[in-house]
DRENDRENKE-966871 format. One line per 10 residues: their letters; for each residue x, y, z of N, C-alpha, C. Coordinates in steps of 0.001 Angstrom, whole numbers, plus 500000, padded with zeros to 6 digits. Example, Ala and Ser with C-alpha at 12.3 -4.5 7.8 and 13.67 -1.06 7.14 Angstrom:
AS	513190:494310:507800:512300:495500:507800:513200:496700:507800 | 512850:497750:507080:513670:498940:507140:512900:500030:507870
This chain:
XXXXXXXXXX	500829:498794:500000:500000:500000:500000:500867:501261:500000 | 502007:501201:500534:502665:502314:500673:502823:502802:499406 | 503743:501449:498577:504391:501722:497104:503115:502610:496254 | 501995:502179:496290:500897:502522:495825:500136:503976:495851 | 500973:504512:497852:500222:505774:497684:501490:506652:497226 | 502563:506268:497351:503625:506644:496994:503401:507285:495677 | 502762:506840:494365:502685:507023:493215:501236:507815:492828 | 500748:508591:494386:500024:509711:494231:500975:511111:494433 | 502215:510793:494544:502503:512324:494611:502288:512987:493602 | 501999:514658:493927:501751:515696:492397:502983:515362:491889
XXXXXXXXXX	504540:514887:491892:505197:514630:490816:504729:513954:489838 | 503752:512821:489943:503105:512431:489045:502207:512716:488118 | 501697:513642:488812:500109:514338:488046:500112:514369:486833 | 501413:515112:485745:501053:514978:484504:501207:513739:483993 | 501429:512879:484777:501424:511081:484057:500344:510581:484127 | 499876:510737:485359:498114:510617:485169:497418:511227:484420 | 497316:512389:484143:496922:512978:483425:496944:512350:482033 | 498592:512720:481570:498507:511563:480542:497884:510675:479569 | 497882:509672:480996:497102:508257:481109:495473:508676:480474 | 494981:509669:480709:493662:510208:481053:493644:510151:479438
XXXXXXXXXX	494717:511344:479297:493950:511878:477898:494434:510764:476870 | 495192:509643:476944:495546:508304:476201:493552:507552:476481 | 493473:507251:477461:492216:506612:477751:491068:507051:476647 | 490713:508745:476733:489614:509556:475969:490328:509220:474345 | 491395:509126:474031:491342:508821:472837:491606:507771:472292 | 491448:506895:472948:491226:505495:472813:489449:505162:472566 | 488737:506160:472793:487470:506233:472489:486782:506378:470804 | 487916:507171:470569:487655:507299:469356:487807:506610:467848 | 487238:506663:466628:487191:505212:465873:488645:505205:465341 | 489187:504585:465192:490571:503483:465242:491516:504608:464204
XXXXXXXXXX	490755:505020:463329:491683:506138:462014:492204:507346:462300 | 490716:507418:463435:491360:508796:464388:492459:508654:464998 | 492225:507409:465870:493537:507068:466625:495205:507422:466283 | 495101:506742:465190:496606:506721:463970:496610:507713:463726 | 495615:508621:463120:496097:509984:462845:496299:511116:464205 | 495878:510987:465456:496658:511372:466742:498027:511404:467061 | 498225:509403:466763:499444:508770:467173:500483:509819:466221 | 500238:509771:464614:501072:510023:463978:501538:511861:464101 | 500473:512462:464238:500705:514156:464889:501899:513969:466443 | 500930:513198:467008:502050:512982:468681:503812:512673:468271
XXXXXXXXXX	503841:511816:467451:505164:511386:466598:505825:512490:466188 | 505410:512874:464936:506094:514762:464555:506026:515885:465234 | 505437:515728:466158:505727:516768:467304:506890:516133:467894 | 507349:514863:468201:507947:514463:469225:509650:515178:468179 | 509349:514418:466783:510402:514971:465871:510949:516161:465716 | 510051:517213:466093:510615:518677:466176:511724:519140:466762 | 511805:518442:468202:513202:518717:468836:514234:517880:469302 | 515133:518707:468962:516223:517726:469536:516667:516707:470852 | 516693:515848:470484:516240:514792:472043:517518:513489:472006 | 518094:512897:472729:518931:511739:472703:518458:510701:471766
XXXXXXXXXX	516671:510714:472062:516165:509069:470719:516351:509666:469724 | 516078:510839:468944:516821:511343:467725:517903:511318:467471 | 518595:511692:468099:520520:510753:467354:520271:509634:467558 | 520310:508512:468896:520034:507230:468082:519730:506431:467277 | 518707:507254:466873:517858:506850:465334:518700:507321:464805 | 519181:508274:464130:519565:508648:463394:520867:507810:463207 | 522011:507666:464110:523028:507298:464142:522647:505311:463735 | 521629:505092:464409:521036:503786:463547:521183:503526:462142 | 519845:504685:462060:519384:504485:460517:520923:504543:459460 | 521731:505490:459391:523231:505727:458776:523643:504361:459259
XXXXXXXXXX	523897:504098:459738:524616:502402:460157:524017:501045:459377 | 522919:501137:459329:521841:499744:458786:521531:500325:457788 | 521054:501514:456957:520961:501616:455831:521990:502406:454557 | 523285:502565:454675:524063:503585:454483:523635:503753:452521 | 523000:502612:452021:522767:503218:450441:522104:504352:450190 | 521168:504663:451475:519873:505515:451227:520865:506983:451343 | 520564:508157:450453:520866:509026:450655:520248:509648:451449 | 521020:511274:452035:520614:511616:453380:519294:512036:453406 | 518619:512611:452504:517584:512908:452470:516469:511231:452592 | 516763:510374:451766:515665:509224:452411:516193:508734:453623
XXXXXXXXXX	517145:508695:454328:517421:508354:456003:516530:509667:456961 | 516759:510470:456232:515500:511422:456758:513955:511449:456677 | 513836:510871:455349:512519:510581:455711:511719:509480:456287 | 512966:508547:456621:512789:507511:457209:512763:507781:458350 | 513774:508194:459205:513170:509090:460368:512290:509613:460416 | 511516:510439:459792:510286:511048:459879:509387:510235:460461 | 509131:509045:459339:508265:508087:459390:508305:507308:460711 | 509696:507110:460801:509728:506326:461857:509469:506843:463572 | 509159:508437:463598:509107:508757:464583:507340:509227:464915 | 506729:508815:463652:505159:508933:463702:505092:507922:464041
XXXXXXXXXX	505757:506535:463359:505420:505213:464433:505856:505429:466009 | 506325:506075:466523:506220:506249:468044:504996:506663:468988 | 504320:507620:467914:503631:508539:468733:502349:507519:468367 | 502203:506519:467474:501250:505383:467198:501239:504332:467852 | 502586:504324:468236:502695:503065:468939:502574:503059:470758 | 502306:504576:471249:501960:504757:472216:500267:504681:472341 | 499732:504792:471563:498547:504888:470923:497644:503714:470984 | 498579:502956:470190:498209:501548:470563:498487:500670:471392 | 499626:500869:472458:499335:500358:473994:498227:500745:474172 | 498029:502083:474284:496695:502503:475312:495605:501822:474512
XXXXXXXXXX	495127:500994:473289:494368:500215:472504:494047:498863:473447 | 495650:498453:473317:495893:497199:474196:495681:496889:475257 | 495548:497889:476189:495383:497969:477614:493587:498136:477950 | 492845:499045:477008:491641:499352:477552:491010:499107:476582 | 490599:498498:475092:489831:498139:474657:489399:497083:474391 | 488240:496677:474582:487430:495117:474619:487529:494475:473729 | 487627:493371:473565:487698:492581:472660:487052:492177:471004 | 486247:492811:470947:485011:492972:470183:485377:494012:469114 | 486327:494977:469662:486656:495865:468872:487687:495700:468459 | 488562:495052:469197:490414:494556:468666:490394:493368:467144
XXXXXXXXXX	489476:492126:467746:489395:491232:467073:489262:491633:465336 | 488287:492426:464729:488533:492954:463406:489628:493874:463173 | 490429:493744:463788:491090:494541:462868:492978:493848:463056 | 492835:492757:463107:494322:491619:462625:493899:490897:462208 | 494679:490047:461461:494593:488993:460508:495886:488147:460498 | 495935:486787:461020:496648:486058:461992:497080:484581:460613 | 498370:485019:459941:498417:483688:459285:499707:482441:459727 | 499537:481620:459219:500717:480663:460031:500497:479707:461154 | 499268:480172:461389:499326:479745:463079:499222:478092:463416 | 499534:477479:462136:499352:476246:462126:500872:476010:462367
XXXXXXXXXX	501840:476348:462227:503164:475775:462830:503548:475961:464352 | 503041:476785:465337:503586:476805:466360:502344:475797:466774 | 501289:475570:466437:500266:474741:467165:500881:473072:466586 | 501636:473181:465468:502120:471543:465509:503424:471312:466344 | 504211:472378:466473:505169:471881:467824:504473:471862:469238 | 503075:471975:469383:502870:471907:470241:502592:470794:470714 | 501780:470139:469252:501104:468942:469316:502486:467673:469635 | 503607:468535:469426:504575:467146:469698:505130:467390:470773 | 504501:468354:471954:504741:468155:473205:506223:468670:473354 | 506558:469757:472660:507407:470733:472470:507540:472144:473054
XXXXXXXXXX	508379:472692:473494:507489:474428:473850:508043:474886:472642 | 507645:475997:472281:507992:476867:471363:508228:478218:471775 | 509438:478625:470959:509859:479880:470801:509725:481105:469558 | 508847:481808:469933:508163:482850:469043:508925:483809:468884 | 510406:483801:467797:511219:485038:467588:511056:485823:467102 | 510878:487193:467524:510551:488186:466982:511553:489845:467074 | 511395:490456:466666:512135:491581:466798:511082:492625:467673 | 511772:493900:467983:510917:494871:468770:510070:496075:467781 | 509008:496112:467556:508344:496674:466883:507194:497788:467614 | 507042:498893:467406:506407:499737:468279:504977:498883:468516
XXXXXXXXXX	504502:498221:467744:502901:498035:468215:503340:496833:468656 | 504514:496180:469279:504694:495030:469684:503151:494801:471073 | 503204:496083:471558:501903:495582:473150:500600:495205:472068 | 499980:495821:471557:499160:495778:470291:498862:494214:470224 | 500173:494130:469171:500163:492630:468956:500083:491331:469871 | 500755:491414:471262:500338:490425:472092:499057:490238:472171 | 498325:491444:472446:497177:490967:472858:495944:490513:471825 | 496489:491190:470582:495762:490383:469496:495825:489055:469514 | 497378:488655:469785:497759:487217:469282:497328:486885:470632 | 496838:486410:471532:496454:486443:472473:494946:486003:472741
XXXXXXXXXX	494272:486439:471813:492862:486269:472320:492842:485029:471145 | 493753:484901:470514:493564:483170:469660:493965:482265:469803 | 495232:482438:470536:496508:481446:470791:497316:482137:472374 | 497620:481112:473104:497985:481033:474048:499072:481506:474760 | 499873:481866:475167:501347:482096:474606:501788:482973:476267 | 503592:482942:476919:503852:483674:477955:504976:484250:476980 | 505023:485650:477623:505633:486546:476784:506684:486844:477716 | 508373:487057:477468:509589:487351:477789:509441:488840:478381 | 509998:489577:478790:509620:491283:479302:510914:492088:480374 | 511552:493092:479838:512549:493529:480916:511675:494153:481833
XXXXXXXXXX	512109:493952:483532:510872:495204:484031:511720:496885:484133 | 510692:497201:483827:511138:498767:483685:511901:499313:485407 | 512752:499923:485201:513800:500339:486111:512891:501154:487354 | 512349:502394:486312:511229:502918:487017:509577:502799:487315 | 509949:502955:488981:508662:502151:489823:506876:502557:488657 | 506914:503539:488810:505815:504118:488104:505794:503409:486815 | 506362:503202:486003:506202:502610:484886:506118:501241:485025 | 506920:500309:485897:507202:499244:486283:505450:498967:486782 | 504631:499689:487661:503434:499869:488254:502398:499770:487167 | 502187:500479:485985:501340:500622:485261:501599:499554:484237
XXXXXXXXXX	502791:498784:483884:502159:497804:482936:501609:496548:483520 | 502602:496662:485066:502560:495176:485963:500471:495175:486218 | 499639:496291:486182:498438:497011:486398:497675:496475:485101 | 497847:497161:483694:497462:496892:482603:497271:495788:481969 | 498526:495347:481845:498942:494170:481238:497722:492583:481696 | 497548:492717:483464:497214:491599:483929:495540:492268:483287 | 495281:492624:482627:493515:492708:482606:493048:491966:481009 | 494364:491274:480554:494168:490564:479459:495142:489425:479607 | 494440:488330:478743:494743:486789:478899:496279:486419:478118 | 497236:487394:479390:498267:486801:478534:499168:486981:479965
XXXXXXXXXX	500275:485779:479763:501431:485363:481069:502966:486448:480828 | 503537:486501:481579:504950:487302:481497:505619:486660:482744 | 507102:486735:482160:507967:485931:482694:509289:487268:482793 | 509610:487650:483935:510772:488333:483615:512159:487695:483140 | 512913:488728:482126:514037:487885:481381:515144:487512:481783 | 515192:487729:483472:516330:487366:484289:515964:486435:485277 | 514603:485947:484835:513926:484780:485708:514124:483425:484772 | 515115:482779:484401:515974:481780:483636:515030:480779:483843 | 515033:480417:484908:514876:478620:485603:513237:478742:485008 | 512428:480038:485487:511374:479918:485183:510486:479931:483824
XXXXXXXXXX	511951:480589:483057:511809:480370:481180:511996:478940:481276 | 512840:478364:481611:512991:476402:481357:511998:475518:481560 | 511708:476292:482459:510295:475339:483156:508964:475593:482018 | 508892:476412:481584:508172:477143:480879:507520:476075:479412 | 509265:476362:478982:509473:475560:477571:509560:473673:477276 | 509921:473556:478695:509987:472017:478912:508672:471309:479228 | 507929:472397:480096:506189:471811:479823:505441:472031:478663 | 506153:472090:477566:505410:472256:476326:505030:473763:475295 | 505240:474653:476596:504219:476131:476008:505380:476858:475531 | 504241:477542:473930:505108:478424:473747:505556:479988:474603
XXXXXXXXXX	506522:480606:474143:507137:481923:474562:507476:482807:473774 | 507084:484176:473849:506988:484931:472785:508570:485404:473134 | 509536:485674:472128:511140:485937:472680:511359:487007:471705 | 511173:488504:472070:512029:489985:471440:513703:489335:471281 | 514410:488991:470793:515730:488794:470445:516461:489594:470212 | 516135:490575:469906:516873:492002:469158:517327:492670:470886 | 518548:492131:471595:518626:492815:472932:519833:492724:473041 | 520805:493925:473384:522143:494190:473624:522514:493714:474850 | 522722:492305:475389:523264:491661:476551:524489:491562:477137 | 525180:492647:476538:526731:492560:476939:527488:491447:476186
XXXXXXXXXX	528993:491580:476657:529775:490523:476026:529783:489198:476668 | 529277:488992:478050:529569:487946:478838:528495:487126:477927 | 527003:487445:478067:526610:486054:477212:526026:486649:475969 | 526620:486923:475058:526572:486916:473794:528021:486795:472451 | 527541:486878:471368:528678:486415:470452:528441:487309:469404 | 529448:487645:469041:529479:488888:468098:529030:487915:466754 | 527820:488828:465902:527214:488196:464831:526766:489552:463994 | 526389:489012:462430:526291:490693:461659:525380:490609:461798 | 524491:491980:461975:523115:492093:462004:522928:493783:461162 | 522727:493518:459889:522526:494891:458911:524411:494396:458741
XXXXXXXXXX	524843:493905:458435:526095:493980:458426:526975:494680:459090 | 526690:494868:460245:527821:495318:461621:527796:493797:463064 | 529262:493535:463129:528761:492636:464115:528240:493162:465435 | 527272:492339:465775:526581:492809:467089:526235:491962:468394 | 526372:492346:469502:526608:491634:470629:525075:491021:470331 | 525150:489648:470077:523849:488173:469923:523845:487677:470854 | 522864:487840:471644:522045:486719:472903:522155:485459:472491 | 523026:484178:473296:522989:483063:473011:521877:481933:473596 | 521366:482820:474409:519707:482287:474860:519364:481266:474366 | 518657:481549:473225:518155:481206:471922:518710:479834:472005
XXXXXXXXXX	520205:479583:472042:521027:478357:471535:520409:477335:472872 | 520753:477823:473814:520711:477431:475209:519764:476662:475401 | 518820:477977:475470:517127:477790:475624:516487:476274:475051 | 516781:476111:473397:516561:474906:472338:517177:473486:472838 | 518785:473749:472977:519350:473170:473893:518945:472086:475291 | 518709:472680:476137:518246:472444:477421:516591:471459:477245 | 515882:472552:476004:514464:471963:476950:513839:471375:475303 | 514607:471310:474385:514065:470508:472958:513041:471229:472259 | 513256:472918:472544:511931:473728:472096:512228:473820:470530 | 511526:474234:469813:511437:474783:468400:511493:475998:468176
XXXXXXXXXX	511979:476629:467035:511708:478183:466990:511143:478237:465851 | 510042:479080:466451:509522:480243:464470:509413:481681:465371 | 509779:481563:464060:510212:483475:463759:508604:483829:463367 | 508102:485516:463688:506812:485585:464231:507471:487170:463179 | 506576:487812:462234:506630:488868:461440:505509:489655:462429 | 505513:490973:462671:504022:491534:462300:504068:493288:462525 | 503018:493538:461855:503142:494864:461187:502005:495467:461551 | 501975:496642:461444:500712:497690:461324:500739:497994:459953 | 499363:497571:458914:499308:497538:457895:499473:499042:456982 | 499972:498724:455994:499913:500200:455190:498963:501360:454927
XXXXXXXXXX	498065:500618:454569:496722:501067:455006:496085:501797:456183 | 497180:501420:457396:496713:501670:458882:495153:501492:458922 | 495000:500202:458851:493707:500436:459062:493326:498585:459915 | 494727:498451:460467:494744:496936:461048:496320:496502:461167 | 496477:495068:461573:497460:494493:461977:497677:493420:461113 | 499065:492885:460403:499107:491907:460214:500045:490772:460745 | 499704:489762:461419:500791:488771:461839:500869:488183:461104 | 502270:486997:460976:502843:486243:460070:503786:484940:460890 | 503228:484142:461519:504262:483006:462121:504611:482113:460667 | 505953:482020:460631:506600:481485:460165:507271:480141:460240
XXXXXXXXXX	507281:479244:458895:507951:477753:459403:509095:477361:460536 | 509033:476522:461230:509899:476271:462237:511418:476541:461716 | 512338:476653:462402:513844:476699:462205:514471:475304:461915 | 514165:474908:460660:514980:472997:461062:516718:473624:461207 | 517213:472202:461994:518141:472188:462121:518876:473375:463231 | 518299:473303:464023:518631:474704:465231:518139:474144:466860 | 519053:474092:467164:520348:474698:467573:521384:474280:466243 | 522483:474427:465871:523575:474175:465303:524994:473908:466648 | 525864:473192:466322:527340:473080:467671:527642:474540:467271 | 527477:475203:466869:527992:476608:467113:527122:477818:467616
XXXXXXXXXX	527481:478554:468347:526712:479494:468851:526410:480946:467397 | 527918:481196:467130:527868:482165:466694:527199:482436:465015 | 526913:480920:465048:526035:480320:463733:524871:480698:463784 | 524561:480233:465013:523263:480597:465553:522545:481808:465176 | 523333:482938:466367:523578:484472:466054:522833:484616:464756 | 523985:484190:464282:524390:484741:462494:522536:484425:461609 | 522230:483241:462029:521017:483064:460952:519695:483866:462326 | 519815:483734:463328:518826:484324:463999:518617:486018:463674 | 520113:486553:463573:519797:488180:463214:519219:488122:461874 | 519891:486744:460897:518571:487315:459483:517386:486961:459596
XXXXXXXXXX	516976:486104:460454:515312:486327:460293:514974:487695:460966 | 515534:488337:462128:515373:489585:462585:515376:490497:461311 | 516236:490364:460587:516736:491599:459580:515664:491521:458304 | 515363:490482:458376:514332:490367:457313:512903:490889:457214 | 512440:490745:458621:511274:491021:459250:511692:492492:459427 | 512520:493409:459603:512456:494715:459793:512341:495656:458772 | 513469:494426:458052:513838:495338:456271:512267:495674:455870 | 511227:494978:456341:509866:494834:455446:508904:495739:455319 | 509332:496580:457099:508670:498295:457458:510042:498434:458520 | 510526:498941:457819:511912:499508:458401:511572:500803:459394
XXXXXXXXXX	510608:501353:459058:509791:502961:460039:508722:502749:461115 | 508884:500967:461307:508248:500291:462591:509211:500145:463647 | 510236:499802:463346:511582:499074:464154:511321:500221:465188 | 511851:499689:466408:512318:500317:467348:514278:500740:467227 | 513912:501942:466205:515782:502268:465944:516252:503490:467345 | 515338:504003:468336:515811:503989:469273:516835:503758:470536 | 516899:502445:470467:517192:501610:471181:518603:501377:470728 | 519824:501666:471714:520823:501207:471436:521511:499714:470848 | 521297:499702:469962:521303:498088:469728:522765:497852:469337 | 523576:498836:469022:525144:498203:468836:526059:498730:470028
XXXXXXXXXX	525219:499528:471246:526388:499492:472063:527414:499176:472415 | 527364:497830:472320:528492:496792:473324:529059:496543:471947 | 530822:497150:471647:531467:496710:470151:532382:495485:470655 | 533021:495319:469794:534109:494149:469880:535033:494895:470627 | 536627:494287:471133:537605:494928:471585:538001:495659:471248 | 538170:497050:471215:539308:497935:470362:538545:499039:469573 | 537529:498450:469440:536666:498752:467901:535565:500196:469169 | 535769:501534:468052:534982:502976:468548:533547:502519:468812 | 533251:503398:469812:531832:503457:469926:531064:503990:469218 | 529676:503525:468453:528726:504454:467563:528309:505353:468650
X	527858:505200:470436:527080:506294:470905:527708:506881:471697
């Protein structure tokens, strides 16, 4: 109770607030929504902020053919998917089911349901995509699934998804809770796994990803390893149209694990890279993803 009244101080107020005016426009019909999200986005673009060089210093890194002007407008784009993809949490969190259900369209779903049938867990690889909350809970009200999750550092934020999240039919496992991922995958069920995560050098292996090597989570190897799970790689998008979602589970990984880790890496970042290349102005290019370099080798941030 304390933690709880704790997170009435007026330092908070404009987060509630916030919250408020996310809620009221979550009321409104779904086109409105996107066209909110995408205004909230180019406003966010106007000024200069730390996630703007990241992106930026991204986008130049993973796409260097594009001249400066299309890395710019790729930024553009990509920073209206922010202000959408806040948009559509608040979708995910407070709207009923009735209204979510039309508007994804769920193909594939016959391969993670046959590793299931062989008493397998499965691993749902995917990359980080702004409507990633969106999508759980779509995929969610059809198919079963516990989803991987860092908890947020800060209490207040840490508070409101641990709040949200539980008011729809889906499990979370924190990603430093190991034993309880094993247990997970060895009783059969699948796990939804973001892969795209800068884990330091201790457990990862330098692998190209956009053609820079990048510190690769060997999880993945481990994980397959240990408990005989399967992997498919899991696509999904906010359609061009914006006018819906599309998922895409993909054929299992034969032949994976491989005796090498850094093999691993290597074909796991191209299904990542493939799935991003596809709406490159979805990706979460935010996110420090080449921090951690090899020995010797300059820092991009």
């Amino acid at each position: 109770m304390k933690k709880n009244r704790s997170l009435k101080h007026p330092i908070y107020w404009p987060v509630w607030l916030g919250m408020g005016i996310l809620w009221a426009v979550t009321r409104l019909p779904f086109s409105w929504q996107i066209k909110f999200g995408q205004g909230l986005g180019q406003l966010l673009y106007l000024f200069p902020s730390k996630l703007k060089r990241v992106t930026e210093i991204n986008i130049k890194l993973c796409f260097p053919k594009l001249t400066a002007k299309e890395q710019r407008r790729l930024m553009k784009k990509n920073f209206s998917s922010i202000g959408i993809g806040l948009i559509e949490t608040a979708m995910a969190w407070w709207l009923p089911d009735k209204r979510l259900l039309k508007l994804v369209e769920i193909r594939g779903l016959n391969y993670p349901l046959q590793a299931v049938t062989k008493n397998k867990g499965v691993i749902l690889l995917s990359p980080h995509f702004f409507c990633l909350e969106i999508i759980g809970r779509l995929v969610s009200m059809q198919y079963t699934f516990t989803a991987m999750y860092r908890p947020h550092k800060k209490s207040l934020i840490a508070f409101i998804h641990e709040r949200f999240r539980a008011r729809y039919n889906l499990s979370y496992i924190p990603r430093h809770k190991m034993r309880t991922v094993i247990d997970t995958l060895s009783k059969g069920q699948p796990l939804w796994y973001a892969y795209d995560i800068d884990g330091g050098v201790k457990r990862s292996v330098f692998a190209p990803f956009f053609g820079i090597p990048t510190a690769s989570l060997t999880a993945v190897s481990r994980l397959t390893q240990l408990t005989g799970a399967t992997v498919v790689p899991v696509q999904y998008y906010r359609r061009e149209d914006n006018k819906g979602y599309q998922v895409n589970f993909l054929p299992t990984l034969e032949n994976f694990p491989s005796e090498d880790w850094q093999t691993d890496a290597t074909r796991l970042n191209a299904v990542l890279e493939e799935a991003i290349r596809n709406h490159p102005e979805q990706y979460i290019w935010q996110y420090k993803r080449f921090k951690t370099r090899p020995a010797g080798e300059k820092r991009f941030y």
